[in-house]
C-alpha positions in Angstrom: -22.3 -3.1 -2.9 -24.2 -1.1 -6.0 -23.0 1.7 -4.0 -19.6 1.7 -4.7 -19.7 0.5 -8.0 -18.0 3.3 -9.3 -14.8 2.7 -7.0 -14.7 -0.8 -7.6 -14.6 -0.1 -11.2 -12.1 2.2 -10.5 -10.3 -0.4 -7.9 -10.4 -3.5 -10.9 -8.8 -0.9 -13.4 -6.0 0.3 -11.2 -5.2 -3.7 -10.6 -4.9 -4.4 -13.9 -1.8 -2.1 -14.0 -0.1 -3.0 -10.6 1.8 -6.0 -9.3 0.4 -7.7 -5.6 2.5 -9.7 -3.6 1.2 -11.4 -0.4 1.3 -10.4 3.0 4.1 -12.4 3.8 6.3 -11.5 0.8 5.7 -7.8 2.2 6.8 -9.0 6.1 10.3 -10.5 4.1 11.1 -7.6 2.3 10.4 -5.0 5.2 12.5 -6.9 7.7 15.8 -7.5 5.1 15.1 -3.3 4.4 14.9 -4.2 0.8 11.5 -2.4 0.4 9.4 0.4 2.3 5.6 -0.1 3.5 3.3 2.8 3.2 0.3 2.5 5.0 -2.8 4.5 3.2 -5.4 3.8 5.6 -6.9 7.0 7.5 -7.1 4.1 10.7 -3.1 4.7 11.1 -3.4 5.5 14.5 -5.1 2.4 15.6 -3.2 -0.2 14.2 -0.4 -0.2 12.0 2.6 -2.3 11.0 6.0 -1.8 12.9 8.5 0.1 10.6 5.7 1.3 8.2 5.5 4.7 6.9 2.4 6.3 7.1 0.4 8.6 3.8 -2.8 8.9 3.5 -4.5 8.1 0.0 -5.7 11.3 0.3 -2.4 12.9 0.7 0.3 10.1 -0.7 0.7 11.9 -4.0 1.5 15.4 -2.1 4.1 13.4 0.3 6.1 11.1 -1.6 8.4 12.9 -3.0 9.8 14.4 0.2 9.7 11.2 2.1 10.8 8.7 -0.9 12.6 11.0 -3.2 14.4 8.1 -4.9 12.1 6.6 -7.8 13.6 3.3 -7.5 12.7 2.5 -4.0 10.7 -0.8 -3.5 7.2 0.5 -2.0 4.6 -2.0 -1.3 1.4 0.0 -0.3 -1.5 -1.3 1.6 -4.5 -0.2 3.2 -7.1 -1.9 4.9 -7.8 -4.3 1.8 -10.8 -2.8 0.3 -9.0 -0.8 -2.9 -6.7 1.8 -2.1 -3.7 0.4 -1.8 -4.3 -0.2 -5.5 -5.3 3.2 -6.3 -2.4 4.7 -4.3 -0.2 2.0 -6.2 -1.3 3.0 -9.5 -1.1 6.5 -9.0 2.9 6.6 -7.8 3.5 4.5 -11.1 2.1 6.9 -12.7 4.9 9.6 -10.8 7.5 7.7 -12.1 8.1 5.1 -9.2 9.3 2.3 -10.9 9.3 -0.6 -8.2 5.7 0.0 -6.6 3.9 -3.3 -5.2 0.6 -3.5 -3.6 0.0 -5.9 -0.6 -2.9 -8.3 -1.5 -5.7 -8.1 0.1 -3.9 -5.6 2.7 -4.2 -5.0 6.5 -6.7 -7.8 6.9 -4.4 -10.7 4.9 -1.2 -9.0 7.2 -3.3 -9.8 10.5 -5.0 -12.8 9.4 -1.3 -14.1 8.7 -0.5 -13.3 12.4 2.2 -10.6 11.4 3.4 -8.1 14.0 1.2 -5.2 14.5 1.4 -1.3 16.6 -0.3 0.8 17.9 
């Protein structure tokens, strides 16, 4: 762990200024098409939830724009549930998306909860 104190520093900081909602909470508000997931994981291709949109952390802030040009679009963000849903989160508040959510715990909590998955 000592080696990645630096991102989980970073990780803690960015949750301080976002909002988490569970895994479930996520599946709800995907199905009714009240909010969009973005998948930030670089594992896409493996596994990925149905109806998700995939950008990459390293690439999110480059994309959205084009793909979610309206700033008041519910986007829940997620990755694999070690930290960069948070960061990616943090960093499209900061673009002026006003209704970003991260999913707790991500991927992991979404599979663990026996939601749907893809390949």
């Amino acid at each position: 762990m000592a080696q990645h104190a630096r991102f989980e520093k970073l990780v803690a900081e960015a949750k301080k200024k976002i909002t988490e909602i569970s895994p479930q909470d996520a599946a709800a508000k995907s199905k009714s098409g009240e909010a969009l997931i973005v998948d930030v994981r670089d594992e896409w291709d493996e596994e990925h939830i149905p109806g998700a949109m995939h950008m990459s952390r390293g690439t999110i802030e480059l994309d959205i724009e084009e793909k979610v040009p309206d700033t008041n679009a519910l986007i829940i963000c997620h990755c694999g549930g070690g930290g960069r849903f948070a960061l990616a989160a943090e960093s499209l508040q900061k673009m002026g998306y006003k209704n970003v959510r991260s999913m707790a715990s991500g991927f992991k909590a979404w599979k663990a909860a026996g939601l749907p998955t893809t390949k």
